[in-house]
C-alpha angles and dihedrals in degrees: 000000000000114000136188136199125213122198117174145188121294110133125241096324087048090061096051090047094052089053099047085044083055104039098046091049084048086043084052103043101275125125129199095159103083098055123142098233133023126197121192136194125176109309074012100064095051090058088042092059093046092052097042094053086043098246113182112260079212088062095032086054094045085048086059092059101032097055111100101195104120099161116102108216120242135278128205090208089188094071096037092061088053090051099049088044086060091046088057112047109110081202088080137070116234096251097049093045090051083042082057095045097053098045084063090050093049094054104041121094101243102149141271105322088198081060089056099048092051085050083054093053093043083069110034122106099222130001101217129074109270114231096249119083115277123171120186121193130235144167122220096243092218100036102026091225106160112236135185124205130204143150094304098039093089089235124126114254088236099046087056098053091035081058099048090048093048091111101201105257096017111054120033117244115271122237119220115161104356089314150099125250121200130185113303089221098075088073092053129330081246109017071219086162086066083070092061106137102046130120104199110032134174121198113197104195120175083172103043100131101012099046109123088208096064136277126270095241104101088041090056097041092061089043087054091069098070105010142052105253133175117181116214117208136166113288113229080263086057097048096050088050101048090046128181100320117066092192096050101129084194094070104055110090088052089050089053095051088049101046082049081060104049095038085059100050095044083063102054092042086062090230083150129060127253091249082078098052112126 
């Protein structure tokens, strides 16, 4: 039986809460880890590449508590109004309003991209592609095609998580190959859809119903046709401790004690099937 993981965007506190959910089904009985298929999108992207390489929750959750980094980065909220307004014209189709958000991106002054992605690398487990599949999420800066990057695609692991992290006016485009790599999250909060042929799938959402760039459930719903899908979104525990900023550093230790909650108590409440059990 062929099974698929999705982890989507959902900031810092995204992150932290992905891992908790994780680690309290794993803590329960319940294993993600071994899934056939990960797919990965901002925050995302990070997890997807922990449990693709088979980093220990143990050590993923540990890396939650351990990290000292308290300082939100900043956000020019000016521009991030703008973009939002674009996202949301009805006037416009997807792919142009992603085009207009990139080309913002691309001209505010939002630091040194090739500092982030050390940052990135800093923090990442492996640099090299693990042998599972694992799919991240991006958006072409300049066309807003959406793209996608695995094992076979010639990018650096960390360029492509660097890319799919790169939240439009707060963190600078990232170049891989000549172009320019925006948020995955612009094209859809999970890029669930990505996930389509498999039997047993697992969406992880910490936007599900705030994202800007639009909620998982029509993606689920589709999936739901042919495939066995549960959506995973922040408890109303969750929600209270990931609170209104999503890239608040401060919060995550509280969002990975809450996703460990409510991971637990998914699994006793038997919300996933037995073909997942440890």
């Amino acid at each position: 039986m062929s099974t698929a993981l999705v982890l989507g965007g959902g900031g810092i506190t995204g992150i932290a809460w992905e891992v908790g959910v994780l680690y309290g089904l794993r803590r329960a009985g319940i294993d993600l880890t071994g899934t056939d298929l990960v797919v990965g999108t901002s925050a995302g992207s990070i997890v997807g590449t922990m449990v693709a390489i088979g980093l220990d929750l143990d050590v993923a959750a540990a890396m939650q508590r351990e990290d000292e980094e308290q300082k939100p980065p900043t956000i020019d909220f000016k521009l991030a109004m703008r973009t939002f307004g674009i996202l949301r014209d009805p006037a416009l189709e997807p792919r142009e309003a992603r085009a207009r958000v990139g080309a913002i991106a691309m001209s505010a002054p939002l630091g040194d991209p090739e500092r982030q992605v050390k940052w990135f690398a800093s923090r990442m487990p492996q640099a090299d592609w693990p042998q599972r599949r694992l799919v991240i999420t991006g958006v072409d800066a300049e066309t807003g095609a959406a793209v996608t990057w695995d094992r076979d695609s010639g990018v650096p692991l960390v360029r492509a998580v660097a890319a799919s992290c790169a939240v439009p006016c707060v963190y600078p485009p990232v170049a891989i190959n000549g172009r320019h790599y925006i948020d995955g999250g612009l094209r859809s909060g999970t890029n669930a859809d990505l996930a389509a042929g498999h039997r047993e799938i697992v969406v992880i959402a910490p936007m599900a119903e705030t994202s800007p760039f639009g909620a998982p459930i029509e993606e689920v719903a589709a999936l739901r046709e042919r495939s066995s899908v549960v959506l995973i979104k922040p408890d109303a525990g969750a929600r209270t401790a990931i609170g209104p900023n999503v890239l608040d550093p401060s919060r995550r230790v509280a969002a990975l004690e809450a996703g460990l909650a409510q991971g637990m108590a998914l699994a006793r409440d038997g919300a996933l099937s037995a073909s997942w059990a440890a």
